[in-house]
C-alpha positions in Angstrom: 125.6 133.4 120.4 125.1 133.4 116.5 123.2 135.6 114.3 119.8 134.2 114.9 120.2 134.5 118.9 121.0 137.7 118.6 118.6 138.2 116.4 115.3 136.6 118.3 117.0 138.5 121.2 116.6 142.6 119.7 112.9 141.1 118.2 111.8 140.2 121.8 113.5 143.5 123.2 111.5 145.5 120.7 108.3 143.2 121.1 109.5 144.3 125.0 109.4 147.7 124.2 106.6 148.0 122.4 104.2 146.3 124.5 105.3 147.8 127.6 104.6 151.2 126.1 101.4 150.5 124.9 100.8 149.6 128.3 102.4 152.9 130.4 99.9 154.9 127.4 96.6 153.0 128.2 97.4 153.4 132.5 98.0 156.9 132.0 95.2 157.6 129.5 93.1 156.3 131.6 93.9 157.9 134.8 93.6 161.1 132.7 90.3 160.4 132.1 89.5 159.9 135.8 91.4 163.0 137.3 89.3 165.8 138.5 91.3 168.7 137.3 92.6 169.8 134.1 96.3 170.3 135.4 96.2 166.7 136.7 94.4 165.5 133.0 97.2 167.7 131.0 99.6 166.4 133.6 99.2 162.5 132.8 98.7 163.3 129.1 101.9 164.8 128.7 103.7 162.0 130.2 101.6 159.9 127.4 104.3 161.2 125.1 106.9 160.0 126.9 106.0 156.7 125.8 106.0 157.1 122.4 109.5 156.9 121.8 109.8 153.7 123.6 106.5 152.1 121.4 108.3 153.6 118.1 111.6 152.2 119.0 109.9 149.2 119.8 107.6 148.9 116.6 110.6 149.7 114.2 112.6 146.8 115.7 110.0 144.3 115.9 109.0 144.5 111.9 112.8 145.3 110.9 114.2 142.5 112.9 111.2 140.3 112.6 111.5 140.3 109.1 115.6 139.7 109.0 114.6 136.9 111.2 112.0 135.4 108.5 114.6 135.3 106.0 117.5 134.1 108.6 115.1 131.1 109.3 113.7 130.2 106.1 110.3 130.9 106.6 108.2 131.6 103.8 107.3 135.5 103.8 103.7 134.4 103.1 103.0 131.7 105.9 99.8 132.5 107.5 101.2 133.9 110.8 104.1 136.0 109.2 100.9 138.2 106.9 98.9 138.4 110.3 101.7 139.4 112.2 102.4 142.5 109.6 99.0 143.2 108.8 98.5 143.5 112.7 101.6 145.7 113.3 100.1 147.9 110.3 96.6 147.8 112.2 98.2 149.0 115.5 100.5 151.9 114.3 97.7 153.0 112.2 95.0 153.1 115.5 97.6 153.8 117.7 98.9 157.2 115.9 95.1 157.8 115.9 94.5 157.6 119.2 97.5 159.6 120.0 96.2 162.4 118.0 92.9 162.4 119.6 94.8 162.5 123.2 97.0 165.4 122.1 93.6 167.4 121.3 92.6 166.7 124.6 95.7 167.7 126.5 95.6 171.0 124.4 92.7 171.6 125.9 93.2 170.5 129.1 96.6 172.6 129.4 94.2 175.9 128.0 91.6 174.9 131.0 94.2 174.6 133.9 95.8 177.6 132.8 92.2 179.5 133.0 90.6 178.4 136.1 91.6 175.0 136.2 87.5 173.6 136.2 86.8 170.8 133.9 84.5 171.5 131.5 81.8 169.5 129.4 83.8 170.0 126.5 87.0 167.9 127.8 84.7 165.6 129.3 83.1 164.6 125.8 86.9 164.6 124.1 88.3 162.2 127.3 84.9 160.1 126.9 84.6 160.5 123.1 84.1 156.6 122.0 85.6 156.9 118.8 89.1 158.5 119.8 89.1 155.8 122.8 88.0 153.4 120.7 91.0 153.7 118.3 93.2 153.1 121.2 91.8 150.1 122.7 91.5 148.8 119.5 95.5 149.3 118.9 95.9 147.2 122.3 93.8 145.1 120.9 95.7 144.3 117.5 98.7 144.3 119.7 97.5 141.3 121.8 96.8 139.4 118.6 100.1 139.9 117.5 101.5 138.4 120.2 99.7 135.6 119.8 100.6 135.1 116.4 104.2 135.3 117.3 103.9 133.2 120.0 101.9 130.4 118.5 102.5 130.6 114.7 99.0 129.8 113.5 99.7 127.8 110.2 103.5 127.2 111.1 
């Protein structure tokens, strides 16, 4: 295989990764949104984190090889499709570090309320339904769909 094989090869690995993260994140948010008890919420938060070395891996080599692979192939750095596909991996990062900030306030507060009774209260009912801290995730899946459209069907290639 030559460079640009190997190449294309980590860039889909870490498009692999980092779809398939986002993924695992969104099943298990939203299970934790559907469990009954705080232990069970806290529970499938915490294994939210476990994902987010696999999305990080998985972001850092899409961009880092995606852009090695720009300049292997000779693409101009400011086709249409190569800005979307950054400004997109920008959008998804940013609303996806959101999200997983608003989730770690509610498994904080799950953790506190299976540790004290384990009853779910109003409280982490409005932060597990809160739209705006969904809403940041869905909108990072979102942005991550795009993007692999854009990198599948180079819009302006």
């Amino acid at each position: 295989m030559d460079l640009v094989q190997w190449l294309l090869l980590l860039h889909v690995t870490g498009a692999f990764l980092l779809v398939s993260g986002s993924v695992a994140a969104g099943v298990l948010n939203g299970l934790a949104l559907r469990a009954e008890r705080p232990s069970d919420t806290a529970l499938l938060l915490r294994l939210i984190r476990g994902t987010v070395p696999i999305i990080g891996v998985g972001s850092v080599l899409t961009i880092v090889i995606g852009l090695w692979l720009v300049h292997e192939r000779g693409y101009a750095y400011l086709s249409f499709w190569i800005v979307a596909a950054i400004v997109l991996w920008l959008i998804l990062n940013a609303l996806g570090g959101i999200g997983g900030k608003h989730q770690e306030r509610a498994r904080l507060l799950a953790e506190q309320l299976a540790a004290s009774g384990d009853t779910r209260t109003d409280e982490l009912r409005a932060l597990l339904t809160d739209a705006r801290g969904n809403a940041m995730s869905w909108l990072a899946g979102l942005a991550t769909l795009l993007l692999l459209i854009d990198m599948i069907w180079k819009p302006g290639a």
